[in-house]
N, C-alpha and C positions, 0 to 999 in steps of 0.2 A: 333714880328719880325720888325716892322715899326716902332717902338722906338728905336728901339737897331740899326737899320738905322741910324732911325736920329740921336741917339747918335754919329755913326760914323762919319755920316756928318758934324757934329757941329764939332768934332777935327776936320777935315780935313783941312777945312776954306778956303781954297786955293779952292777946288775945285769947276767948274763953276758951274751951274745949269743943261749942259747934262751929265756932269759926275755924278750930283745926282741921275739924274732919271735912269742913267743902275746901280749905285748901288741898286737901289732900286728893279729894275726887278730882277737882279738876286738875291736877298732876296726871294723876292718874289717864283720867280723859286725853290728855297730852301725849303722855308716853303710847296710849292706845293709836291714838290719830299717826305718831309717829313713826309707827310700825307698817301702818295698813293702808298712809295714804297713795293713793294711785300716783307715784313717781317715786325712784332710787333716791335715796337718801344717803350721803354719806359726809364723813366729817374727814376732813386730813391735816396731817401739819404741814410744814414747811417746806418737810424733803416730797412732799405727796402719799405719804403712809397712812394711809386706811385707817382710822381709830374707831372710828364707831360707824355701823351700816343697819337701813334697817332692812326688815324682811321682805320688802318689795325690791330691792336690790339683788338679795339673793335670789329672788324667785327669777327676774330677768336673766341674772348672768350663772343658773344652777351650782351655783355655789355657797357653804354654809356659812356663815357668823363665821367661826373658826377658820375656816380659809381664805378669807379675805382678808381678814383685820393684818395688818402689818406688810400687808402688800403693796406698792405702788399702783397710782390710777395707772399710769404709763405701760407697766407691765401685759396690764386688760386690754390695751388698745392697740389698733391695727397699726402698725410700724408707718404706713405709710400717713396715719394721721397723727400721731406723734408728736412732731416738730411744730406743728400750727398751735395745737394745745400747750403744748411747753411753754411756746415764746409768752400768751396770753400769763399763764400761772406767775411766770419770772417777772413779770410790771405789777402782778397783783401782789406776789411778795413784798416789792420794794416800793409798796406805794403808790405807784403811778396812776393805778386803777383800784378800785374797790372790786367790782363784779365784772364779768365778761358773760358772753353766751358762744358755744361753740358747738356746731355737730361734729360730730367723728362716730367710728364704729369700733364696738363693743367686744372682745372676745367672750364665748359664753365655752363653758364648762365642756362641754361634745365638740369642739374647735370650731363650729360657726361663730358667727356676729350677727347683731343687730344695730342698726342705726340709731346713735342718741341723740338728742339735742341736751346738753348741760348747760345748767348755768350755775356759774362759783360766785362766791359772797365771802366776802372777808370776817370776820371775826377779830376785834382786835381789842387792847385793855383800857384803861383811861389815858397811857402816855402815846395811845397810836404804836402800839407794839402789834405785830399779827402772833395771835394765840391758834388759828387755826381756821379753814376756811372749810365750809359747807357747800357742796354741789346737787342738788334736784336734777336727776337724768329720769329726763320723758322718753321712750320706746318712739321712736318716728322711723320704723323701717316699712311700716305700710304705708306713708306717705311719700319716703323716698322711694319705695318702687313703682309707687303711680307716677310721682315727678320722672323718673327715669323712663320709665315706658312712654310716659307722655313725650318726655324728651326725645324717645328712638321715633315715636312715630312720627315728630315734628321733623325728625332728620329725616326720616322715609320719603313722608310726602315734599320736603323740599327736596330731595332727591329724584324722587318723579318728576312736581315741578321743571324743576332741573333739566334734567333730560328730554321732557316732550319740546320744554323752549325751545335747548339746542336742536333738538330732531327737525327744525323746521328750517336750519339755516345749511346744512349739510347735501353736500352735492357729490358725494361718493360715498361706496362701500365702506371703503378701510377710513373715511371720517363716521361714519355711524360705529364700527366697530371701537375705535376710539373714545366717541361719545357715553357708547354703551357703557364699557369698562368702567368709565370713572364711575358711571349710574351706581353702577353693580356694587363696585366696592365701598361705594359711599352708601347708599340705602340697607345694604348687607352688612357694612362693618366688618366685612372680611377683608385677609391681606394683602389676597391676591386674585387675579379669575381671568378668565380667557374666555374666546367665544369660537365655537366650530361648527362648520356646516359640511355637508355631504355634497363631495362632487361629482364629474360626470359618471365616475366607477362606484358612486354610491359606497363612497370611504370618507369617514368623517376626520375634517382635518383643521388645522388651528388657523383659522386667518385674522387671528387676534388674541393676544395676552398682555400680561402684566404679571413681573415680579418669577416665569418660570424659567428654569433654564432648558437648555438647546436638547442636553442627555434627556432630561424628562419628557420633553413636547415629544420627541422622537420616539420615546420605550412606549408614551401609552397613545399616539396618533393612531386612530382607527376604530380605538375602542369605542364603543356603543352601549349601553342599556338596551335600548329599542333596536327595532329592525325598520328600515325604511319605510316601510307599507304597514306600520303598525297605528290603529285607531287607539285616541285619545291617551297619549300616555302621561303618564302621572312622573311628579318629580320622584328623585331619588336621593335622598342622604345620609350619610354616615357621620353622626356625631361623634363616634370614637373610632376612629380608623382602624387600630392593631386589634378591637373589639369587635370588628365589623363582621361580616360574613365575604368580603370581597376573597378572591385567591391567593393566595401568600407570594405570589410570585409579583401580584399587582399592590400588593400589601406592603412587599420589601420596596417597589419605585416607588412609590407614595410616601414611606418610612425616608427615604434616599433623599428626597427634594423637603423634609422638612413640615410636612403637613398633617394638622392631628383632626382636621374634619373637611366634609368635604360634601357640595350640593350638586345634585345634575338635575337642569334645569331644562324640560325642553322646548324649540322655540318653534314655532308653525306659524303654514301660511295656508289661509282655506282649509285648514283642517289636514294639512299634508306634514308632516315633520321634514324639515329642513334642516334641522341642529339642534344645539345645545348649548347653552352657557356652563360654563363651572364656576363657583365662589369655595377658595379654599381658604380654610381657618388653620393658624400654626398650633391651634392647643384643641382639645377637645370641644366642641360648642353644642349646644343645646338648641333645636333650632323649633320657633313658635312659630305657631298657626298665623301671625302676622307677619314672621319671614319670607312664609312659604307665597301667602298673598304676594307681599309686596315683590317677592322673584318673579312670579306668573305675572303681574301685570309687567315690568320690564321686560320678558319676555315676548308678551305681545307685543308691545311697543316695539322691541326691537324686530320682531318676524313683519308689522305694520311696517316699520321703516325700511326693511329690507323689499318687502315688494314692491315699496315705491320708489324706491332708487332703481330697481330693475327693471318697474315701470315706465320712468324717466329714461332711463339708459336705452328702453327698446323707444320708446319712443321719439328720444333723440337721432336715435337710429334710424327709424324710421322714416323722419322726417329729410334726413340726409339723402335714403335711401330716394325718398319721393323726388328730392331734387333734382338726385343723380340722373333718377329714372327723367324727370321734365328734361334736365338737358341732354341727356341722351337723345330722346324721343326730337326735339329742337333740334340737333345736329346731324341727327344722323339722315344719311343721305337716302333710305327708304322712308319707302313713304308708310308712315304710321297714321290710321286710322281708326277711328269706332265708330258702331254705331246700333242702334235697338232691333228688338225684335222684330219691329215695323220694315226694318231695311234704311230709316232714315239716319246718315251723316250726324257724329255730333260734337268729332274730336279731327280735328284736321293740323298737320304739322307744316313744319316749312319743306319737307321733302317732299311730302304729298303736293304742296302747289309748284316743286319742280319740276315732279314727274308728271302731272296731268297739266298744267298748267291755270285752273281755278286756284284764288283766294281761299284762306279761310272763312272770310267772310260773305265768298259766292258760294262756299259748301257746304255747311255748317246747315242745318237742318231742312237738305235736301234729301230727296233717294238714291242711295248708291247708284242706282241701274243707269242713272246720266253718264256713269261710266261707261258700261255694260254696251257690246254694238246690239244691235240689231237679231244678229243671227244666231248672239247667246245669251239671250236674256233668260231664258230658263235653266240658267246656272242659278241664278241668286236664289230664286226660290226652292232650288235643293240643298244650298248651303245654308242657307234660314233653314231647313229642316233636318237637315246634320245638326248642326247647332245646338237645337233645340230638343235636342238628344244626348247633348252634352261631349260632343265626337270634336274635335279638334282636326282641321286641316294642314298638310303639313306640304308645302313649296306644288302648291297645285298650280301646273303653269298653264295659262290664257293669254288674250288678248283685250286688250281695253283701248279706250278709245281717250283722244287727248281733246282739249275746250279745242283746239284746230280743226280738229277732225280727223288728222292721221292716227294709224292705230297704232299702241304699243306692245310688245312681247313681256310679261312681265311672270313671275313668279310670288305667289301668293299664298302665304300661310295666315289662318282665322282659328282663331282661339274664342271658347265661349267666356262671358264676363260674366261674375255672377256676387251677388250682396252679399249683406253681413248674417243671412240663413241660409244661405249656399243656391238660393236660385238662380236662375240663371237669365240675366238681364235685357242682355246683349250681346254684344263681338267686338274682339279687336283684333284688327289688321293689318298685318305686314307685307308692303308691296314693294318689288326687287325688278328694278329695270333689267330685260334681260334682253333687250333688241339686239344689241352687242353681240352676247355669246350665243343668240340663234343663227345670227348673220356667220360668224363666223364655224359653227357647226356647218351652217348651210353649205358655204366653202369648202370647210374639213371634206366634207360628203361629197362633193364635188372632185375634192383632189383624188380621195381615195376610190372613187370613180375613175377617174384619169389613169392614177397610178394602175388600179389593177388591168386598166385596158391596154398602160404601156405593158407590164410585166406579164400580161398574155401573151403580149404582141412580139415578148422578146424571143429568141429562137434557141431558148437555153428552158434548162429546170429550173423555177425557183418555189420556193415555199419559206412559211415563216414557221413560229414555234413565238410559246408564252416563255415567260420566264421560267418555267416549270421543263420547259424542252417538250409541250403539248403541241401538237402538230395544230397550227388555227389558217393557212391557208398555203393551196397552191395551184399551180400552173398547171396546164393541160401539157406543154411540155414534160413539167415533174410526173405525172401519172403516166404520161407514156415512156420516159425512161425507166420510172420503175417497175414499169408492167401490171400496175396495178391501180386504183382509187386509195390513198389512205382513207380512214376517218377521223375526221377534226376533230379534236377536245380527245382524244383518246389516245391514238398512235401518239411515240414518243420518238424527237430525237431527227429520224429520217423517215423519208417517204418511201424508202426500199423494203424487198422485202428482209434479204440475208445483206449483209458486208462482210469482205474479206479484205485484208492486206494487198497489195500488189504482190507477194511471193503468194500468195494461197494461202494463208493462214487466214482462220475467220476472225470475224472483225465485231465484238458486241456492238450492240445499238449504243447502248450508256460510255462507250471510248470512244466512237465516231469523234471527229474532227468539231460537228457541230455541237455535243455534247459537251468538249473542252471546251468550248466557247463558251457554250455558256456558265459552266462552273470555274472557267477564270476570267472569265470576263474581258476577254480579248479575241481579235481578229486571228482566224488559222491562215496559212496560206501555204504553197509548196507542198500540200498533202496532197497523198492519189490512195485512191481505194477503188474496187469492182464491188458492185453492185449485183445483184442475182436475181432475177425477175423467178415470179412464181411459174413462171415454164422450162425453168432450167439455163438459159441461157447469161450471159453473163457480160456487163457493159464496164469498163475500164471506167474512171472520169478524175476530176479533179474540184475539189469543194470550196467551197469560198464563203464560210460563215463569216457572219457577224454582228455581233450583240447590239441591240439597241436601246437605246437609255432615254429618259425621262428626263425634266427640266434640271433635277435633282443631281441626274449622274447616275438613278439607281438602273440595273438592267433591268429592262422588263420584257423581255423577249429579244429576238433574235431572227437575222435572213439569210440565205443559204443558196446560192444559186451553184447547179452542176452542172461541167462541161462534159460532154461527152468525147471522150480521146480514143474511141476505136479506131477511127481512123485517121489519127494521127501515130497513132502506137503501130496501126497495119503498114504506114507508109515508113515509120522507123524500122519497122520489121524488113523489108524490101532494104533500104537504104543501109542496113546493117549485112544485107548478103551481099550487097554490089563491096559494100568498103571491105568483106572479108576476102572477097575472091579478088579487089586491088590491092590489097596487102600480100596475100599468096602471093601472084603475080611481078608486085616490087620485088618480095622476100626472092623470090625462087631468079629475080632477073640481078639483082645485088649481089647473092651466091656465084652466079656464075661471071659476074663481074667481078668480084672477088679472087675468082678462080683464077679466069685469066693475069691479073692483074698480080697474082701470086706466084704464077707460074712465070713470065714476064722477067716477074725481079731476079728469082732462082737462072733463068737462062742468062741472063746479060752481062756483055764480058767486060763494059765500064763501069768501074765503082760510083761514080756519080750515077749513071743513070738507073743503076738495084740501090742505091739510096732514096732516089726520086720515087719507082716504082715500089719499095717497099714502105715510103710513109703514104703513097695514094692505098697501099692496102690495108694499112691500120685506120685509117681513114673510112672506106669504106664498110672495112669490119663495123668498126665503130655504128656508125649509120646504119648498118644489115640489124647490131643488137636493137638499139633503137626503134627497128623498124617492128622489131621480134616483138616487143613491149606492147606497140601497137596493135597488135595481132592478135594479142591473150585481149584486152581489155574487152569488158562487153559497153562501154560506152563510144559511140561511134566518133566522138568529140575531144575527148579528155580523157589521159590515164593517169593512174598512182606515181608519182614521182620517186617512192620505193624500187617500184618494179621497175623503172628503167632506169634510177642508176645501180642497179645489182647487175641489168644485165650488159648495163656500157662496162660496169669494171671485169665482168667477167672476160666479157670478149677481150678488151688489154690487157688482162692478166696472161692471156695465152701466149701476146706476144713479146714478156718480158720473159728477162731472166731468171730463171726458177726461184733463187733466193731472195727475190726484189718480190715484199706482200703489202697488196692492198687490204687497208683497211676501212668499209663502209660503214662511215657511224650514222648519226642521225640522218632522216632519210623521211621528209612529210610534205602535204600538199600535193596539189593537181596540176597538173603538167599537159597545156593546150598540145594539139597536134603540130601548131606549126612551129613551136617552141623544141619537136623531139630533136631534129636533123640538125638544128644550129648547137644547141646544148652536147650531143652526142661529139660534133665535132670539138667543138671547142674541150669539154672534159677529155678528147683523148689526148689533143695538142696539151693539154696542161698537164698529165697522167705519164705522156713521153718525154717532155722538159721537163719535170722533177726526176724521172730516173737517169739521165743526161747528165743533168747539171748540179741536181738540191743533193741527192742520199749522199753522207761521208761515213754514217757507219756501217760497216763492209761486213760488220760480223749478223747482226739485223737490220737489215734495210727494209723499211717502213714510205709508207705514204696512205695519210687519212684526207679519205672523202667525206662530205655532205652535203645532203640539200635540204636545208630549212625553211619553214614560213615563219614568217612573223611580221606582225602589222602592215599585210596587204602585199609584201613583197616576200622574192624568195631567195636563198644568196644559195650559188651553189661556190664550195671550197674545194681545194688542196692544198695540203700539210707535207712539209718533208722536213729533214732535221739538218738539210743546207743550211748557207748564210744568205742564199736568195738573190735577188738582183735589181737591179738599176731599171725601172720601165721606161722611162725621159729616155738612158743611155740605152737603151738596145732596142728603141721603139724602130728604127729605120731599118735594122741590120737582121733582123730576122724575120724571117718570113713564116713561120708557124705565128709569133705573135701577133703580126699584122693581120695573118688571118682569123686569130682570137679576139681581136679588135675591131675586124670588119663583122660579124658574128655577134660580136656584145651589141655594136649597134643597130643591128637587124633586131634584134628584140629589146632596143630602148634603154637596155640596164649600164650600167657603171663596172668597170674592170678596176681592181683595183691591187696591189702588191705591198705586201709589208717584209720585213727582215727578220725580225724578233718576233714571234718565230716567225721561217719562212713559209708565207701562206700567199696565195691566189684565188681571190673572189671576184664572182660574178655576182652584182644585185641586179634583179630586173623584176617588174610588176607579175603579180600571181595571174592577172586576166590576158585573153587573148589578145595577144603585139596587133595593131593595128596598121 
């Protein structure tokens, strides 16, 4: 500055020596002002190279004269403001412009910045050359942070705005939780947030986000700050997540999804905690006493919004609910009534003017008791004082009277009514025509009268049983076959006192016949058991359970009537000595027909006529085994079909050739009485025409027997190792056949002859020939 004085002074020439020295002061004064006035001062060239700075520069950006000069403005400034400043410099180079004004931010010496407002001036020579261009940077970073804050809280509040708008158009949860989210992230400025409430397990869970994914929602669903029953709780944030005091296990999912801050926000309803908002930030965030504000109010807003949609939602509900309930109450076919503490009518339906026959509007603030006869009017005023105690009646059944006059049987339940303090108002009444089901109890009671007068009246034992096999009723018969009284609800099963088997073996209560009845659920029948009265004596009988069932099918007990067979057993007893000592008698009168009839054939001196008399005694043998068969059996009706043909073939085996063997194979079924004497003949006629005509092997000669059952009939066989014969051709010509023919149809069966092999059957029905 002191050369460029004297510069000026040397032109002047003229001037004395006091004019030098106030040019000099005011130089001086210049260069002072230029140091110290309140704005950056710098000069650059072309490229943007620092030449001269003064010391308010260095004090903004703590850097000395020396370290700046030769530096680029560019260098100082924030990368991302840059390119705005460039473009301006590059039109002021070339003319286009003289000055501009531009803010951008400052790097200062410690790596902060500060916000400038610059403005550049050109500098140029007399031909419009640029020599260099001068910038004045004013500090305006306290005003951009007011504008900036201003600006967050303009975004806040229209973010509330915002959101309380929408809150007013939303008619469901997941649209609030929606609504919310945008709230959130717009007035927070964060990237992402969700919103979680605790449900009926009081586990807090997402029913709202943005921007998280599925692995994350899932590692931290549940977690909580607070406890559900916790007063007044305060937000919580973590500016620096990996800085945080969180768990490291909760540190690394938070680390995992991308998140470097993070707020929990709680959200209440009446002072009750319900949930949480989260707002997370991807970088570290700083969070201000106006974030924390503007969370808490969204937060009420949202817990305000959520009780009113729940509100709405019960109350829609409600409303539905009332409907239901009206047309319920309208349709249904009982009669629904209320009415005050007075007793008087105030709610009358269409069932009610069914069943009593008054209108609504003949009813409708009358006194019940117009129902009420005569003879029970002092019911209502003990149900008005039940009531009034708060007691509930439940299917109290009476009689009421109809606008006619006839009465009706009805079933009646009264419930106390009571306000929005829990008093207790009134009544409402539920009435159930029941004329029906008395009428027909009345019958029931009636039948089961009838019944037990018939089943007294019958001349047998009968009793029943529950399903359980609980003895619940019987006959004066039954107590006198068993010798005893059972007692009802106790004794199980029978009304005896022991049971035995028909051999004498005892018989438990719980196997009894009626016992399997009722554990399989079917009718017994053809069982016999004795009975043993408590004085020792002992009655024979036969039981006849049977379960009986419900509309269902299910069994619910069971009836049992027993015959008493002593004496029909006493009169088998008799009948079983007459048929033994007629069997003796045949036996011992056959033998000696036999005898003769044997003796007979051995005397006579024509071959024909010890042929004739030797097949009447195979004959008869035959018929004697037979009869032998009869004799062993202890059934006086029917023997084993086994046992007589062992003992038919034994008896023909006597009179064959020693080397000629019977073989008896299969051998099953019952065999009637009148069935023995034809069967005997005929198996011996077919037993002597196999050893006659069928055996050709001489070295073993064979013939197999059997009498089988199968499907209601019984076939009896002979087997020989003949080639068998023609039945059509020798039906005339022999006279054993004919007699096996007249024989087959005396018991109804089919005779029948094959070749291959040679066999001979008889089928004829297993029951007794008629």
């Amino acid at each position: 500055m002191q050369e460029r004085v004297a510069r000026v002074i040397g032109r002047l020439g003229a001037f004395d020596h006091r004019q030098a020295e106030g040019v000099l002061t005011l130089d001086a004064r210049l260069a002072a002002t230029y140091e110290h006035v309140g704005a950056g001062i710098v000069e650059i060239d072309r490229d943007g190279r620092m030449l001269r700075v003064n010391q308010h520069l260095c004090e903004l950006t703590g850097y000395s004269k020396q370290e700046l000069l030769g530096r680029t403005i560019f260098q100082e400034t924030v990368p991302e403001d840059v390119e705005a400043d460039l473009q301006q410099f590059n039109r002021q180079l070339a003319g286009e412009i003289d000055r501009y004004t531009i803010e951008k931010r400052i790097y200062r010496r410690d790596g902060s910045h500060f916000w400038a407002e610059v403005k550049s001036s050109s500098v140029r020579d007399a031909e419009d050359r640029f020599l260099y261009a001068v910038r004045v940077q004013h500090d305006i970073t306290d005003r951009k942070r007011a504008e900036d804050a201003l600006a967050h809280r303009m975004r806040e509040q229209a973010a509330l705005f915002e959101f309380s708008d929408r809150l007013q158009y939303v008619n469901s949860a997941q649209k609030i939780h929606d609504v919310a989210l945008d709230a959130i992230i717009r007035a927070l400025a964060c990237e992402r947030a969700a919103i979680l409430l605790f449900d009926s397990s009081d586990v807090m869970r997402f029913v709202g986000w943005r921007g998280l994914s599925d692995a994350y929602r899932k590692a931290v669903e549940g977690h909580s700050p607070w406890t559900r029953n916790e007063k007044n709780p305060e937000p919580i944030y973590f500016e620096d997540v990996p800085d945080s005091g969180l768990s490291n296990e909760l540190k690394e999912t938070i680390a995992a999804e991308g998140i470097g801050a993070v707020a929990f926000i709680p959200i209440q309803q009446d002072g009750q905690l319900i949930g949480k908002f989260m707002a997370y930030y991807d970088v570290p965030h700083l969070f201000t006493e106006s974030e924390v504000e503007v969370a808490l109010t969204l937060a009420r807003q949202l817990g305000f919004s959520i009780a009113r949609i729940e509100t709405e939602i019960a109350r829609r509900a409600a409303e539905r609910d009332a409907l239901r309930l009206v047309s319920i109450v309208e349709c249904s076919d009982d009669a629904i009534v209320s009415k005050d503490l007075s007793g008087n009518i105030q709610t009358w339906n269409a069932g009610a003017q069914r069943l009593f026959g008054y209108t609504a509007k003949e009813a409708i603030g009358q006194p019940v008791t117009m129902l009420i006869p005569n003879d029970r009017q002092d019911e209502e005023p003990n149900i008005l004082a039940r009531l009034r105690r708060g007691e509930r009646i439940h299917h109290y059944e009476t009689v009421r009277r109809h606008k006619n006059g006839h009465l009706i049987y009805i079933s009646l339940s009264v419930s106390p009514v009571r306000d929005g303090f829990g008093q207790i108002i009134g009544a409402s009444k539920i009435a159930r025509d029941i004329t029906e089901r008395k009428e027909a109890q009345r019958k029931l009671q009636e039948s089961e009268q009838r019944l037990q007068e018939l089943i007294a009246a019958i001349p047998a034992a009968i009793y029943t049983t529950d399903a359980e096999g609980k003895i619940t009723y019987y006959n004066e018969e039954a107590a006198t076959l068993a010798g005893r009284r059972p007692t009802l609800g106790s004794d199980e099963w029978c009304v005896t006192w022991k049971l035995y088997h028909p051999d004498g073996r005892p018989l438990p209560h719980h196997e009894c016949p009626m016992a399997v009845a009722l554990k399989e659920g079917r009718a017994i029948r053809n069982a016999e058991a004795i009975a043993e009265r408590p004085d020792g004596t002992r009655i024979p009988f036969i039981p006849f359970p049977t379960p009986l069932r419900d509309a269902s099918g299910k069994v619910v007990g069971a009836i049992n009537m027993l015959v008493d067979i002593s004496e029909r057993k006493q009169a088998e007893s008799q009948q079983r000595l007459l048929l033994n000592e007629l069997n003796h008698r045949v036996k011992n009168n056959m033998q000696i027909l036999h005898s003769l009839l044997f003796t007979s054939a051995k005397r006579a001196k024509s071959d024909e006529v010890r042929q004739v008399l030797e097949e009447a005694t195979r004959r008869v043998a035959a018929m004697a085994a037979a009869q032998r068969a009869l004799y062993v059996s202890t059934d006086a009706s029917r023997f084993a079909a086994s046992d007589f043909l062992q003992a038919v073939c034994q008896t023909v085996q006597q009179t064959l050739p020693v080397d000629v063997k019977i073989v008896c194979e299969t051998a099953t079924g019952v065999l009637s009485n009148d069935a023995a004497m034809p069967l005997s003949l005929i198996l011996n006629e077919l037993l002597t025409n196999a050893v006659k005509h069928g055996i050709k092997d001489c070295t073993t000669p064979t013939i197999r027997v059997g009498l089988t059952e199968m499907d209601g009939e019984l076939e009896l066989y002979v087997e020989d190792g003949g080639d068998g014969f023609d039945l059509d051709a020798i039906r005339k010509t022999s006279s054993g056949l004919q007699l096996v023919l007249g024989l087959a149809r005396q018991l109804h069966g089919t005779f029948q002859v094959t070749r291959v092999p040679s066999r001979a059957s008889l089928r004829f029905a297993a029951g007794l020939p008629s």
